[in-house]
N, C-alpha and C positions, 0 to 999 in steps of 0.2 A: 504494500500500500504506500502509496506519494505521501510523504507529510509534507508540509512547508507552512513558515510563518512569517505573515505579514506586520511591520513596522511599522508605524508613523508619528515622526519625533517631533517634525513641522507641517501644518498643515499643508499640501500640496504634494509633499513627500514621503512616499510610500518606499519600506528598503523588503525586498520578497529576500525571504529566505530559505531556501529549496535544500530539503535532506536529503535529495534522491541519491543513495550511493554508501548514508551515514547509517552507520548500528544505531539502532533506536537504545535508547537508556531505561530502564528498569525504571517502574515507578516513585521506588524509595529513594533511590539513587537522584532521579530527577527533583524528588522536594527536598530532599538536604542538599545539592546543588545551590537551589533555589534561594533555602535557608541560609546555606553561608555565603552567597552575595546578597543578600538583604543587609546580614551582620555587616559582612565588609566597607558596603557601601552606605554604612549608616543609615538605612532608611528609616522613615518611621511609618507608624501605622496608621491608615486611611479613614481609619474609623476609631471614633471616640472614644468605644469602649474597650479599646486595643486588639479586638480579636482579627487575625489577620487572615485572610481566606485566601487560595490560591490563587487564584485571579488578581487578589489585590497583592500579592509577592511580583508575580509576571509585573504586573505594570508599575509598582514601583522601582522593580527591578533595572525594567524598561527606563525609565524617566532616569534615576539616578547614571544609568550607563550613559547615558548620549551618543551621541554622534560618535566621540573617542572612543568608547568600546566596542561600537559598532559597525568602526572601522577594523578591528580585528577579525579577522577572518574567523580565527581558530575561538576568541569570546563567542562572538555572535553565533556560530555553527553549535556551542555548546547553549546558549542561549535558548535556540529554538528545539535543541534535543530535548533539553529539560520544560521546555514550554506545554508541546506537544506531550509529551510521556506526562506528565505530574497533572494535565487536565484532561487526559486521556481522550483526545481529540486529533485528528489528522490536518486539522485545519483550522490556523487562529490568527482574527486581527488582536494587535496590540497599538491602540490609539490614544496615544500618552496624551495632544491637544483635550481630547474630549475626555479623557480617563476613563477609557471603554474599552475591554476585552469583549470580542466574538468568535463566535465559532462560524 
């Protein structure tokens, strides 16, 4: 199955990132991923009562990496392994302007 995940850091600009070719990542494996670039990049949490839901890891994820992570081939490619596997989905927008994950 194709996975690939779509970006958008600024409006107008959409960055595809296509896994065709990449080992899919294990579920657990994809949310402590996830979890330790939340930590790393100090994010915080989207919701007041702190509980942080995967969706809301991806896109803060998202927003805190910018453009500079996203320039790395080898971040970004591990980015959407862990995207795809942790919301167990073949196909996701991550739209940081709006602060909207879809499938």
């Amino acid at each position: 199955m194709q996975s690939e995940v779509f970006v958008t850091l600024t409006p107008g600009d959409e960055l595809r990132l296509d896994l065709q070719g990449s080992q899919p990542m294990e579920h657990e494996q994809a949310r402590r991923w996830l979890d330790d670039e939340f930590i790393r990049m100090e994010c915080e949490p989207l919701r007041a009562s702190g509980k942080v839901l995967l969706a809301d890891k991806v896109l803060t994820v998202a927003q805190a990496a910018g453009a500079r992570h996203f320039a790395d081939a080898q971040w970004a490619t591990q980015f959407a392994r862990a995207t795809v596997a942790a919301l167990s989905r073949p196909m996701v927008r991550v739209d940081v302007p709006a602060m909207a994950v879809s499938f």
